[in-house]
KOLGU-4560 file (N, C-alpha, C; in nm, 3 decimals, padded with zeros to 5 digits):
<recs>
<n_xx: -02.925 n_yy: 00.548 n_zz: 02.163 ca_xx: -02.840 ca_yy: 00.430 ca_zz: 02.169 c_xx: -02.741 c_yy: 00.436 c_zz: 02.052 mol: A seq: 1 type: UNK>
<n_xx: -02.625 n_yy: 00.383 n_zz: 02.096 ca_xx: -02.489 ca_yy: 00.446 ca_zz: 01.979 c_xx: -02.491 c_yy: 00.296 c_zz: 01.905 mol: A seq: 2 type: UNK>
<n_xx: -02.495 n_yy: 00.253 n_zz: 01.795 ca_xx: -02.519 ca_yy: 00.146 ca_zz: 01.683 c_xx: -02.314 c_yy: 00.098 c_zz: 01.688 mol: A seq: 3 type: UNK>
<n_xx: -02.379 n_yy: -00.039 n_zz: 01.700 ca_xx: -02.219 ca_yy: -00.123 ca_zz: 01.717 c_xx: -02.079 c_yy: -00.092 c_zz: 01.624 mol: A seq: 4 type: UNK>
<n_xx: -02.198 n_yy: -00.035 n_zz: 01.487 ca_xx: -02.112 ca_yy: 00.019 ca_zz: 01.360 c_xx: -02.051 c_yy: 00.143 c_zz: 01.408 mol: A seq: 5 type: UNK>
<n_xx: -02.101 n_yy: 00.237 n_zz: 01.490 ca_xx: -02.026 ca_yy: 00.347 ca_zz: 01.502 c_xx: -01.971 c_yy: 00.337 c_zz: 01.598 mol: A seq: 6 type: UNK>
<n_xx: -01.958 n_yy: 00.258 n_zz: 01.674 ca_xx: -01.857 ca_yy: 00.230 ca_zz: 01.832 c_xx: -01.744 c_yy: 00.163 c_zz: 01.737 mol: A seq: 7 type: UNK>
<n_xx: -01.774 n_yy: 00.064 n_zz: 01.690 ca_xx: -01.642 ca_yy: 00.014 ca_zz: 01.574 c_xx: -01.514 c_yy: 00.099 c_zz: 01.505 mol: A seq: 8 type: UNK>
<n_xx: -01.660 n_yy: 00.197 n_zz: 01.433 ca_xx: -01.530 ca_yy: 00.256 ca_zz: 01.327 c_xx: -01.495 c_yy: 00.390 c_zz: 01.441 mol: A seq: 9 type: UNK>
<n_xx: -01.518 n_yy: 00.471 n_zz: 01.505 ca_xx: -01.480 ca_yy: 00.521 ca_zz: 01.607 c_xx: -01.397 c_yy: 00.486 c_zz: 01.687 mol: A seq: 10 type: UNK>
<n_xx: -01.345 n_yy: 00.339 n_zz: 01.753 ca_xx: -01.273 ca_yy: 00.267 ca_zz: 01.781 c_xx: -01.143 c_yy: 00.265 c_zz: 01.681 mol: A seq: 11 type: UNK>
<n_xx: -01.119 n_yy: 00.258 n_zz: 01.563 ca_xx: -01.062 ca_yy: 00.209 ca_zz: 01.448 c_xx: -00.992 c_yy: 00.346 c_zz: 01.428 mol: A seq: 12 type: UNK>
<n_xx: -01.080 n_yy: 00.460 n_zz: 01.410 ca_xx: -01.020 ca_yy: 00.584 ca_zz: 01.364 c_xx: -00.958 c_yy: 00.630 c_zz: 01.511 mol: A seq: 13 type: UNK>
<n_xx: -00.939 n_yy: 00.627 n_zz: 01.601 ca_xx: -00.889 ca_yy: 00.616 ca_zz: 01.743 c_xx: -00.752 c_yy: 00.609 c_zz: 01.737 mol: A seq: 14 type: UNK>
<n_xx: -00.735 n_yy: 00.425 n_zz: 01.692 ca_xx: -00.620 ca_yy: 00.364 ca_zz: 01.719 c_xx: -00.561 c_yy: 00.413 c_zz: 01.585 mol: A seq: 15 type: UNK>
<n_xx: -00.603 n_yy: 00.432 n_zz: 01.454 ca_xx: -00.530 ca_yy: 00.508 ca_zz: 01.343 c_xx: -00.467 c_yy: 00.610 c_zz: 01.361 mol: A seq: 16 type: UNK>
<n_xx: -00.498 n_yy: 00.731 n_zz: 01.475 ca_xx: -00.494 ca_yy: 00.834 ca_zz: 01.443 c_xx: -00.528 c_yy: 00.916 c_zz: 01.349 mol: A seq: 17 type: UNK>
<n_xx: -00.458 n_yy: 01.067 n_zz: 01.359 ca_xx: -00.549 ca_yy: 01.162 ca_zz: 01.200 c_xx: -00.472 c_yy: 01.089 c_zz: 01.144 mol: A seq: 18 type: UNK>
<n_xx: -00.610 n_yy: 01.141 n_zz: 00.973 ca_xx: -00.565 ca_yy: 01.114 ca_zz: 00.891 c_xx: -00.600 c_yy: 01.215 c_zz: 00.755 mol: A seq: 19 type: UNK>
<n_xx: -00.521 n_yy: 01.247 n_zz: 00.726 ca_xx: -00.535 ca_yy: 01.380 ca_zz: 00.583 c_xx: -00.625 c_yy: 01.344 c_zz: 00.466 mol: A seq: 20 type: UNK>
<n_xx: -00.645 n_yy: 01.459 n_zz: 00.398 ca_xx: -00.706 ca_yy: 01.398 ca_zz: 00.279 c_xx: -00.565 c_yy: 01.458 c_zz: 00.165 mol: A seq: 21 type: UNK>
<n_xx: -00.581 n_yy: 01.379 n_zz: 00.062 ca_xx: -00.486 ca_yy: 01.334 ca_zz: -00.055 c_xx: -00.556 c_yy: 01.488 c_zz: -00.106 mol: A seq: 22 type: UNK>
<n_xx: -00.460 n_yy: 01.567 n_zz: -00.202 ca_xx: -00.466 ca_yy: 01.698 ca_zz: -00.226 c_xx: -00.566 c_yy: 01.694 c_zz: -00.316 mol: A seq: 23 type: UNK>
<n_xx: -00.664 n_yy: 01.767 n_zz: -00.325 ca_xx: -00.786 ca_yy: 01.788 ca_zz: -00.441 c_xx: -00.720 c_yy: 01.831 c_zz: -00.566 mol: A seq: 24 type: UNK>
<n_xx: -00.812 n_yy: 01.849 n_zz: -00.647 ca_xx: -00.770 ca_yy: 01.941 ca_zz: -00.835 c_xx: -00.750 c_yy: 01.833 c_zz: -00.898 mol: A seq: 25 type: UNK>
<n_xx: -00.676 n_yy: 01.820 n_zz: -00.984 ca_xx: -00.633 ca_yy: 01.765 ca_zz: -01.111 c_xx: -00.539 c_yy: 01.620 c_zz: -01.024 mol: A seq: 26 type: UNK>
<n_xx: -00.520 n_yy: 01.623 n_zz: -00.967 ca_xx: -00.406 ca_yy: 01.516 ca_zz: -00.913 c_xx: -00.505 c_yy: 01.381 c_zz: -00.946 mol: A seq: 27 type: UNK>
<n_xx: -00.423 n_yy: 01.280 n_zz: -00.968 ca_xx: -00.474 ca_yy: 01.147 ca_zz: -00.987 c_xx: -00.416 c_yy: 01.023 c_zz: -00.878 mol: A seq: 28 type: UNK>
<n_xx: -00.477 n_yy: 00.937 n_zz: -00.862 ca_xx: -00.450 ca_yy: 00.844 ca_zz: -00.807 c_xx: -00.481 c_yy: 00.701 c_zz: -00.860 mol: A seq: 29 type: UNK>
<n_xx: -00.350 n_yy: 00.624 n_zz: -00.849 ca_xx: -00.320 ca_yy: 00.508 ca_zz: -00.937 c_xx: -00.267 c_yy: 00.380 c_zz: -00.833 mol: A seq: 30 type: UNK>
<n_xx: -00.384 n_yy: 00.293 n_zz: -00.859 ca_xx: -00.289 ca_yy: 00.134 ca_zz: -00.757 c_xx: -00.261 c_yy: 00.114 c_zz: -00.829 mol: A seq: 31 type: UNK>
<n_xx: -00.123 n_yy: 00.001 n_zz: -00.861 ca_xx: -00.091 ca_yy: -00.070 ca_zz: -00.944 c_xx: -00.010 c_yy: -00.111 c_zz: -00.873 mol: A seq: 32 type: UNK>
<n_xx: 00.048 n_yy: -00.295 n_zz: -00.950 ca_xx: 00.192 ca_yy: -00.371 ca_zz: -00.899 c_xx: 00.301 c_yy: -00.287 c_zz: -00.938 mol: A seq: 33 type: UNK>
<n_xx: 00.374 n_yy: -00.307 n_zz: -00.843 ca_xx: 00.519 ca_yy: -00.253 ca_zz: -00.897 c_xx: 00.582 c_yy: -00.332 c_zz: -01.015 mol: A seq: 34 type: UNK>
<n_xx: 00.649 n_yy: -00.273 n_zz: -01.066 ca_xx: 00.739 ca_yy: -00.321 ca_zz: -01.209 c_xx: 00.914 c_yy: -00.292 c_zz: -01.128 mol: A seq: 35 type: UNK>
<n_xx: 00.976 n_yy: -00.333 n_zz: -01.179 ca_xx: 01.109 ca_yy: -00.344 ca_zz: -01.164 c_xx: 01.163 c_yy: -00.162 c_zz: -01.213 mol: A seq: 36 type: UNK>
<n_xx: 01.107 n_yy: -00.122 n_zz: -01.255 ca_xx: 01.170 ca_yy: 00.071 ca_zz: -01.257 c_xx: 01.088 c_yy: 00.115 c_zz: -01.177 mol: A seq: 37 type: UNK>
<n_xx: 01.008 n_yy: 00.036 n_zz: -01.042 ca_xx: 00.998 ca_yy: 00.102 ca_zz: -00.934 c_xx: 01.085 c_yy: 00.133 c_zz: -00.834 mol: A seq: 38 type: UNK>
<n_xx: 01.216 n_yy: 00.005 n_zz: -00.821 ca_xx: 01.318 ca_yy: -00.025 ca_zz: -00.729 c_xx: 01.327 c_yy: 00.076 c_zz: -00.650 mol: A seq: 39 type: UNK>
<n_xx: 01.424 n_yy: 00.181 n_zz: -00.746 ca_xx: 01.497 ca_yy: 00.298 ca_zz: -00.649 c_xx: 01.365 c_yy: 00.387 c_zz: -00.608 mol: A seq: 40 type: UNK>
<n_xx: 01.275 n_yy: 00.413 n_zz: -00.684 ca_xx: 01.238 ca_yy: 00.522 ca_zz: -00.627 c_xx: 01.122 c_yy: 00.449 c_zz: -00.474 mol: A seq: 41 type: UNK>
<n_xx: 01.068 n_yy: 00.343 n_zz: -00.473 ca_xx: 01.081 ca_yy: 00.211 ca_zz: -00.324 c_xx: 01.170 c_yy: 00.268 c_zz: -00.254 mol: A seq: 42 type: UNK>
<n_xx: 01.324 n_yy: 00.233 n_zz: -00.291 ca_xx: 01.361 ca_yy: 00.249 ca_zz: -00.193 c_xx: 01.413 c_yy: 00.377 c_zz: -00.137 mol: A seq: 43 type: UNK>
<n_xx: 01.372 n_yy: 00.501 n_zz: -00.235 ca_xx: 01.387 ca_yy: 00.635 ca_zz: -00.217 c_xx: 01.286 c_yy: 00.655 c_zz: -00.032 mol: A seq: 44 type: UNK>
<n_xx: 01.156 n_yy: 00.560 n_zz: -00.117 ca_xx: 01.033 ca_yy: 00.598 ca_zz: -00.011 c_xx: 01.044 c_yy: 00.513 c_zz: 00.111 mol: A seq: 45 type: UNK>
<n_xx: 01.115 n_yy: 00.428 n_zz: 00.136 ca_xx: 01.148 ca_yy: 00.339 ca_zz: 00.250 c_xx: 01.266 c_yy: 00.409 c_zz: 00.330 mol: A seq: 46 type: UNK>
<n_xx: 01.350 n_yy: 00.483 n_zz: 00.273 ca_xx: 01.417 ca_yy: 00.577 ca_zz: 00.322 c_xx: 01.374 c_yy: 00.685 c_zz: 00.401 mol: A seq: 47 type: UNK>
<n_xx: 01.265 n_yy: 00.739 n_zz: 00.329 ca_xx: 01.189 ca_yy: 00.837 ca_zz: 00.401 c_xx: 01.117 c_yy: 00.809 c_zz: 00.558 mol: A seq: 48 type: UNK>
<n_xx: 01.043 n_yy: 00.713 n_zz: 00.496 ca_xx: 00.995 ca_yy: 00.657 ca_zz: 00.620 c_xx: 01.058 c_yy: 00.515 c_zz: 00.724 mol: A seq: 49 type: UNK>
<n_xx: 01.172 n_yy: 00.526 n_zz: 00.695 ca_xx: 01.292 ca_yy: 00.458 ca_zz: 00.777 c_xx: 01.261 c_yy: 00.357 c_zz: 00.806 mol: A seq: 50 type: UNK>
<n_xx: 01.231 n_yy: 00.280 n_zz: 00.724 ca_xx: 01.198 ca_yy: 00.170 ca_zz: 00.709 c_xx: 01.312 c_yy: 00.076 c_zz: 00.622 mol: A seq: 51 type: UNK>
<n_xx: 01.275 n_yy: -00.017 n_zz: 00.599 ca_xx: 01.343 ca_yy: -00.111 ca_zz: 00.472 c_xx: 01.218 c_yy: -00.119 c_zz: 00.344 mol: A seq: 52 type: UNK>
<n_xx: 01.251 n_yy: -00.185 n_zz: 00.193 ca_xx: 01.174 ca_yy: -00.143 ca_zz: 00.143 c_xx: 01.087 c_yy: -00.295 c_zz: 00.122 mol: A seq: 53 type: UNK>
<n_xx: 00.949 n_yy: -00.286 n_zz: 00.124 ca_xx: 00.885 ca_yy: -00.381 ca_zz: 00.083 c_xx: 00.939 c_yy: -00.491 c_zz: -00.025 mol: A seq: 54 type: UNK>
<n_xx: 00.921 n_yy: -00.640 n_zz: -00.009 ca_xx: 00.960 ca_yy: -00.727 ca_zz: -00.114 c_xx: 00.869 c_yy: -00.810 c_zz: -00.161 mol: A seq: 55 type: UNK>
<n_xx: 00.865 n_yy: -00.853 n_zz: -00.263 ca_xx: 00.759 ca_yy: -00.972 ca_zz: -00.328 c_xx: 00.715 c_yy: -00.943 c_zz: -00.412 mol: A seq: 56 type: UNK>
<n_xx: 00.557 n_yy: -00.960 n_zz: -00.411 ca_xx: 00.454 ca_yy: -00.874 ca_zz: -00.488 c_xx: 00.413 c_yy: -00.730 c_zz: -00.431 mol: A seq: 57 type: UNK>
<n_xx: 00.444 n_yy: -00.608 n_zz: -00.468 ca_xx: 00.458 ca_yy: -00.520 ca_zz: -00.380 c_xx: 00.331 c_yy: -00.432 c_zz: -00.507 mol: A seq: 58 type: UNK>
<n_xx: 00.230 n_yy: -00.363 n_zz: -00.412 ca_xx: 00.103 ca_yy: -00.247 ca_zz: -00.498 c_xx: 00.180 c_yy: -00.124 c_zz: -00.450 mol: A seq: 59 type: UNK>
<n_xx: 00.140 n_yy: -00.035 n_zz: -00.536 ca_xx: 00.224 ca_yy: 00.092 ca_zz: -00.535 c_xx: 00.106 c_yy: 00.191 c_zz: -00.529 mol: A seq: 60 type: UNK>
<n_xx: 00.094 n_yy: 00.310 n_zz: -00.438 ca_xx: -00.044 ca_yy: 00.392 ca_zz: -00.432 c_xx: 00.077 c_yy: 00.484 c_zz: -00.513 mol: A seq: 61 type: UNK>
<n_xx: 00.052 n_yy: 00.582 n_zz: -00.651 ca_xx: 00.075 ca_yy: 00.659 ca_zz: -00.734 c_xx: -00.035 c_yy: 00.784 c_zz: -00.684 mol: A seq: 62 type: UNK>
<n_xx: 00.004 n_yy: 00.907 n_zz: -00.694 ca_xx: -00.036 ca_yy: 01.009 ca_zz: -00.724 c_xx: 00.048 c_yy: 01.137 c_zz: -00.807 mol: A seq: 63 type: UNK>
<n_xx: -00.017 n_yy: 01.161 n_zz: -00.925 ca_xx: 00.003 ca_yy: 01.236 ca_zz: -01.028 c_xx: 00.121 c_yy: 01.211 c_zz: -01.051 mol: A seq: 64 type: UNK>
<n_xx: 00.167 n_yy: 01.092 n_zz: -01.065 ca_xx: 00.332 ca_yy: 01.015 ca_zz: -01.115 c_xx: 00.402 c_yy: 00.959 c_zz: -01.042 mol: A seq: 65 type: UNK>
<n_xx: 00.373 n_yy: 01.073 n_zz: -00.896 ca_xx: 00.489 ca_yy: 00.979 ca_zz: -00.802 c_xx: 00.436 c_yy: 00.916 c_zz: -00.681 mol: A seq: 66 type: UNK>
<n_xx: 00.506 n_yy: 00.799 n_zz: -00.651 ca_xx: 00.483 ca_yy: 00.667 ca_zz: -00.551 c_xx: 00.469 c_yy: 00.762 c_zz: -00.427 mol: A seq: 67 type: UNK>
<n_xx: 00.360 n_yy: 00.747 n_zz: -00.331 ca_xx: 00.370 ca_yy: 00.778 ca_zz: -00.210 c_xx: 00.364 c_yy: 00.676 c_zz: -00.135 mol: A seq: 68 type: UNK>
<n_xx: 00.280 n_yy: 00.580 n_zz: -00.172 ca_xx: 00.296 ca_yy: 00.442 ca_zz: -00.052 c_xx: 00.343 c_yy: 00.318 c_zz: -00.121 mol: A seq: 69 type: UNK>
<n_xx: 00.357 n_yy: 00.256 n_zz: -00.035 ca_xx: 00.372 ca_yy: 00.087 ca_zz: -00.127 c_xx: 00.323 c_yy: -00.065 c_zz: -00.040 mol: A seq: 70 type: UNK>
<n_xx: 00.252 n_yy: -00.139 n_zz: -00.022 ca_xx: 00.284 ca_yy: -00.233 ca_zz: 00.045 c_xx: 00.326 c_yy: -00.345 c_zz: -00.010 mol: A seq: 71 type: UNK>
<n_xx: 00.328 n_yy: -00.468 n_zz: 00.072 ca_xx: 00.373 ca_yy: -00.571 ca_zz: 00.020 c_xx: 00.251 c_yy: -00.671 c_zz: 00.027 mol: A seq: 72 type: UNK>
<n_xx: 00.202 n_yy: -00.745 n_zz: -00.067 ca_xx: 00.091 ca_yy: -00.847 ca_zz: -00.149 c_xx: 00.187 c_yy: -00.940 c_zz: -00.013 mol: A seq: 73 type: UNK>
<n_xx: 00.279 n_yy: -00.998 n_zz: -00.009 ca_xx: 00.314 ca_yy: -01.145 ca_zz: 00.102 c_xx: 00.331 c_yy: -01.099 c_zz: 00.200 mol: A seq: 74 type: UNK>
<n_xx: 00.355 n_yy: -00.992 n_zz: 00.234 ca_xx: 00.381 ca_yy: -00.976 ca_zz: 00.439 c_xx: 00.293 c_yy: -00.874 c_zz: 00.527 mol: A seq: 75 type: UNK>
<n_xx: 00.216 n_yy: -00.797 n_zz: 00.390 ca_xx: 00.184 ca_yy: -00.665 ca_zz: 00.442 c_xx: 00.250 c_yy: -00.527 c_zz: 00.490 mol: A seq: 76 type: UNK>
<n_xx: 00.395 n_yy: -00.563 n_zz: 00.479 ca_xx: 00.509 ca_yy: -00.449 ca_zz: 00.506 c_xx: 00.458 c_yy: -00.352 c_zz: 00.464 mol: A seq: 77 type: UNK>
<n_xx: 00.439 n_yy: -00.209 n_zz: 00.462 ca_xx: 00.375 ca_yy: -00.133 ca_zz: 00.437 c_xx: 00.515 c_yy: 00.005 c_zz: 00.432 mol: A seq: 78 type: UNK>
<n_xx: 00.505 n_yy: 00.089 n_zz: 00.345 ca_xx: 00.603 ca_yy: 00.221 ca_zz: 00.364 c_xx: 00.495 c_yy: 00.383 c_zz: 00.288 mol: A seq: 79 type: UNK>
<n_xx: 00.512 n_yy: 00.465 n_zz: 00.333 ca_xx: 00.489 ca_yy: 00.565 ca_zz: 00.262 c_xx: 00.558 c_yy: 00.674 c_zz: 00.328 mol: A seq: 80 type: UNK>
<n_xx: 00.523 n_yy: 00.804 n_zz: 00.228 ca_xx: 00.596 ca_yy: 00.917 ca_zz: 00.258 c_xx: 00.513 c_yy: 01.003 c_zz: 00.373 mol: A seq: 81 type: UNK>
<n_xx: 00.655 n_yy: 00.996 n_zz: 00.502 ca_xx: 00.585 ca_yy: 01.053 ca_zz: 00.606 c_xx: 00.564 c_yy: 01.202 c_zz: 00.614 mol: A seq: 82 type: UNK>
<n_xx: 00.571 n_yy: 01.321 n_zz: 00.463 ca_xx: 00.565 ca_yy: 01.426 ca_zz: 00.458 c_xx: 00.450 c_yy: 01.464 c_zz: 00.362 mol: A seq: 83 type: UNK>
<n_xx: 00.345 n_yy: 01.335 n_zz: 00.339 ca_xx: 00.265 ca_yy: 01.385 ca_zz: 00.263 c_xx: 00.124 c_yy: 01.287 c_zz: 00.304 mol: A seq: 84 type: UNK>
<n_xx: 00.028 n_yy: 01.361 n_zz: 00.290 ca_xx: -00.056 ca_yy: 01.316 ca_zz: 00.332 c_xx: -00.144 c_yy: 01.119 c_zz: 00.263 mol: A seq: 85 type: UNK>
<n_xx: -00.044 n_yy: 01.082 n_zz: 00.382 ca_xx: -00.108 ca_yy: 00.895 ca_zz: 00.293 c_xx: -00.138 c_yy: 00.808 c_zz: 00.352 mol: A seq: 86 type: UNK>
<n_xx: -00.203 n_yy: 00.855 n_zz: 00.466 ca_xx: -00.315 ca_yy: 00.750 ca_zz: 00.584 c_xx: -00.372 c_yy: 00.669 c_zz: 00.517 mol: A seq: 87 type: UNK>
<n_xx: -00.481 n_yy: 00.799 n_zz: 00.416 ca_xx: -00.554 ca_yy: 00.704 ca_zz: 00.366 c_xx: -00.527 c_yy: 00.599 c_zz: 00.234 mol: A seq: 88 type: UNK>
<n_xx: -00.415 n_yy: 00.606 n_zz: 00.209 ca_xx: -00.326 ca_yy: 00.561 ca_zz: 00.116 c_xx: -00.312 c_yy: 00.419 c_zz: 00.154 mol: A seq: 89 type: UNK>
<n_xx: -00.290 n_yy: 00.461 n_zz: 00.262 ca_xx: -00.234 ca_yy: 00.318 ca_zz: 00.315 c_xx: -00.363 c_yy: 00.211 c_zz: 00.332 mol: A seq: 90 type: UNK>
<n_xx: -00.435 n_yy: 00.292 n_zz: 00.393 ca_xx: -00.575 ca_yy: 00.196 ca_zz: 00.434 c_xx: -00.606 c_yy: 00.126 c_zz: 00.262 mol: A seq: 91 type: UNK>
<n_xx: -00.610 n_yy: 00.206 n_zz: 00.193 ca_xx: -00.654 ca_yy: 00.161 ca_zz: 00.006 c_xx: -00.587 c_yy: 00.042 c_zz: 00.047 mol: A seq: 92 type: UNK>
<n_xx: -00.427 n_yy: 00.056 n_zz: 00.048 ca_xx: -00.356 ca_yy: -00.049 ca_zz: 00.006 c_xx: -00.399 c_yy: -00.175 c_zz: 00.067 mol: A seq: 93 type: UNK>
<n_xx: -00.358 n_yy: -00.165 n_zz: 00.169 ca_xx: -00.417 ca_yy: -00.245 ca_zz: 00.288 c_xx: -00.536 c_yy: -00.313 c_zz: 00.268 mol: A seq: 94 type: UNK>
<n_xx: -00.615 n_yy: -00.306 n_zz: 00.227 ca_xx: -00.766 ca_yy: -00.365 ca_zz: 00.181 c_xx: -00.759 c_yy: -00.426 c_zz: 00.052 mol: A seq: 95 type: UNK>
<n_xx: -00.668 n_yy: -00.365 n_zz: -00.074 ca_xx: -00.666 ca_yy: -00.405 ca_zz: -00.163 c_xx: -00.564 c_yy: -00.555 c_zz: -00.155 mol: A seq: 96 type: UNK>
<n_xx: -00.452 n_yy: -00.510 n_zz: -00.084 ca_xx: -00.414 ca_yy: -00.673 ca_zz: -00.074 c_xx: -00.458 c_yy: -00.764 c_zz: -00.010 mol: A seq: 97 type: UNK>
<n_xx: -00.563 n_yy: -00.740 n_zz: 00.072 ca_xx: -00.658 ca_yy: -00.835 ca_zz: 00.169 c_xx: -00.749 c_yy: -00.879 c_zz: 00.036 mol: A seq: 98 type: UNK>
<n_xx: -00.778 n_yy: -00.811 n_zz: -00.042 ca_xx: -00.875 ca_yy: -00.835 ca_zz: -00.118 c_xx: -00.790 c_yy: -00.963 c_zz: -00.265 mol: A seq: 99 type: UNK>
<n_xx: -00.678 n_yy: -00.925 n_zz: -00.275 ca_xx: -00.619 ca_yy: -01.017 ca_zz: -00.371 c_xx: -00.553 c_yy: -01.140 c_zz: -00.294 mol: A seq: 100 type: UNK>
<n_xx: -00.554 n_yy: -01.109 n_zz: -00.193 ca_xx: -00.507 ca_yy: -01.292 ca_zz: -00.142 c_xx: -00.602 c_yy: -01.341 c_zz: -00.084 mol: A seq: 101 type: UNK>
<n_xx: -00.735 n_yy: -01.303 n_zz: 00.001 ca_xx: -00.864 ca_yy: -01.374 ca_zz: -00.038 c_xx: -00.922 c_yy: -01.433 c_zz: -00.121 mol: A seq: 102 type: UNK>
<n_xx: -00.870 n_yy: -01.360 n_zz: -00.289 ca_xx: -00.930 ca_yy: -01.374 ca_zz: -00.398 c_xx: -00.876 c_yy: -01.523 c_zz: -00.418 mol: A seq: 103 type: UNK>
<n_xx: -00.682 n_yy: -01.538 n_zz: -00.408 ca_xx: -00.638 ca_yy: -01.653 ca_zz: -00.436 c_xx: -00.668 c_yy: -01.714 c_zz: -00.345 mol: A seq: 104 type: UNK>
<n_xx: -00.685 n_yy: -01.747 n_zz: -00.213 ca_xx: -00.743 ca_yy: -01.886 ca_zz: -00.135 c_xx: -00.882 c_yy: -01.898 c_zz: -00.201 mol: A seq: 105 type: UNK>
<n_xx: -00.979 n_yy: -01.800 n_zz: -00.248 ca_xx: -01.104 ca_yy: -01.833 ca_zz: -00.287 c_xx: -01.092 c_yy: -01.904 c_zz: -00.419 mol: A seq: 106 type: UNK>
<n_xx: -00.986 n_yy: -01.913 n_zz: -00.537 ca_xx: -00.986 ca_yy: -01.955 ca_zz: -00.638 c_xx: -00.874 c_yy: -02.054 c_zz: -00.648 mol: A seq: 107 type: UNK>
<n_xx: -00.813 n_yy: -02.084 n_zz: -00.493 ca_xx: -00.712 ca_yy: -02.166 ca_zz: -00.528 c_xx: -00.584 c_yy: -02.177 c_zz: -00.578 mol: A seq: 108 type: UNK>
<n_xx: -00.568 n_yy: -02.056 n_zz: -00.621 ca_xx: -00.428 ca_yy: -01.983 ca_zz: -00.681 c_xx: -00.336 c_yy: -02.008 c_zz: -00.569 mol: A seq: 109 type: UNK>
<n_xx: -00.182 n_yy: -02.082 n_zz: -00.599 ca_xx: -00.131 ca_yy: -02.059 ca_zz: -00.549 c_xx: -00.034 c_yy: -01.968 c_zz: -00.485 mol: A seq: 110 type: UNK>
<n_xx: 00.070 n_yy: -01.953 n_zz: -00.378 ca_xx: 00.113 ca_yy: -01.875 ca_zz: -00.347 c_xx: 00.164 c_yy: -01.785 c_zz: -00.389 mol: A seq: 111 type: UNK>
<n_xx: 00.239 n_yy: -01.794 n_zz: -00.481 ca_xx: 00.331 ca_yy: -01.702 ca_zz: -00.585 c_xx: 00.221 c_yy: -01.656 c_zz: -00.686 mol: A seq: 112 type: UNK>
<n_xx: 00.335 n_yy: -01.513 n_zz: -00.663 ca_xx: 00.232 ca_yy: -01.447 ca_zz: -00.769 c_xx: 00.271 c_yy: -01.413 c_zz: -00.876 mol: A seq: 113 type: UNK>
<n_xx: 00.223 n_yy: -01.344 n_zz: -00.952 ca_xx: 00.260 ca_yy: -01.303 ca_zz: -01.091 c_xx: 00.395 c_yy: -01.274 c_zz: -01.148 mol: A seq: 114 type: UNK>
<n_xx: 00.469 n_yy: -01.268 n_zz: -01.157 ca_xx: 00.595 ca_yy: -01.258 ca_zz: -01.196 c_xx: 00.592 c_yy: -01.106 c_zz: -01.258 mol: A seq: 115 type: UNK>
<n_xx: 00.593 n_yy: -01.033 n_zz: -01.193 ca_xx: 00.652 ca_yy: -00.798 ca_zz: -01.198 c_xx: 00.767 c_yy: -00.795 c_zz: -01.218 mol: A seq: 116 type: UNK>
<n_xx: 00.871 n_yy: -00.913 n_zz: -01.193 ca_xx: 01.037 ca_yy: -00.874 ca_zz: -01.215 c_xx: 01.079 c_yy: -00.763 c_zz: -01.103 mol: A seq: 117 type: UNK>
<n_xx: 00.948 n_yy: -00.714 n_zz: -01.028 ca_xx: 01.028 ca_yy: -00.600 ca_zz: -00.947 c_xx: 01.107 c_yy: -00.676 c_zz: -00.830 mol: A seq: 118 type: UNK>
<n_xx: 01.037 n_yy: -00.842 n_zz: -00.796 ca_xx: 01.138 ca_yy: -00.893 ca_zz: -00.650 c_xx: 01.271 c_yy: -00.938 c_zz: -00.726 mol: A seq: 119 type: UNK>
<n_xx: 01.280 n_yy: -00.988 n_zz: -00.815 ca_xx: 01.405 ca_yy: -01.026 ca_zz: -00.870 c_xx: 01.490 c_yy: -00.916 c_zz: -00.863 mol: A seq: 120 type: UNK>
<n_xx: 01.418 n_yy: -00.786 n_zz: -00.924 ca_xx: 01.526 ca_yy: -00.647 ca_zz: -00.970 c_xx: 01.569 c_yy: -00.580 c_zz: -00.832 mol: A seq: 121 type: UNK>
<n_xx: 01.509 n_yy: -00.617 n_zz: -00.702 ca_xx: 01.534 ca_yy: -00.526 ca_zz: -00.591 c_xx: 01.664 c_yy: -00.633 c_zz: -00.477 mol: A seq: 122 type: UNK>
<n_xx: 01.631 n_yy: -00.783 n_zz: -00.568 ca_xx: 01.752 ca_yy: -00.808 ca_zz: -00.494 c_xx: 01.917 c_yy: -00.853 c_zz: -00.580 mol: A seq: 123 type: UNK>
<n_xx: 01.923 n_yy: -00.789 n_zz: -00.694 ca_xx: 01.970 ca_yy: -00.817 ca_zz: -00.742 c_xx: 02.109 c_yy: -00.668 c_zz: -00.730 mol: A seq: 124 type: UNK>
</recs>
């Protein structure tokens, strides 16, 4: 008998499609909010993946310096580089901002968030 958990995530990895693994060795991987000297290189990566570039509170997936994904903390807009392996990049992200605006309805925090200067600097 096949357990509901593996009909689920089998289901899930389905509708995802593949997904790569992030290059082994020395390479690092870094979430963090964007800062305002993320702008161009955002919108370097929204270019790539022909998109527009995320706005607001936007997390940035970093590896070994440079931005491969980014989403957005208010809409979920999501971008990464479609020449490098960042499925699972995305999924991080994706969970991690589920996980910080849960956090604020659970503590009451209101909508706005922290002030990064990066939404001011990207429409300016």
């Amino acid at each position: 008998m096949v357990s509901m958990n593996t009909t689920v995530t089998t289901l899930f990895r389905r509708l995802a499609g593949p997904v790569q693994d992030a290059p082994s060795g020395t390479s690092s991987l870094t979430l963090r909010l964007a800062v305002p000297a993320d702008a161009e290189a955002l919108d370097r990566l929204a270019q790539l993946d022909s998109r527009h570039a995320p706005r607001g509170a936007v997390i940035v997936a970093e590896v070994a310096g440079d931005l491969w994904a980014a989403i957005s903390i208010d809409d979920g807009h999501a971008v990464a580089d479609p020449f490098r392996p960042t499925g699972e990049l995305v999924a991080l992200l994706v969970e991690r901002s589920r996980q910080l605006r849960r956090a604020r309805r659970m503590h009451g925090i209101p909508r706005v968030w922290p002030r990064t200067g990066y939404d001011r600097a990207a429409l300016s």
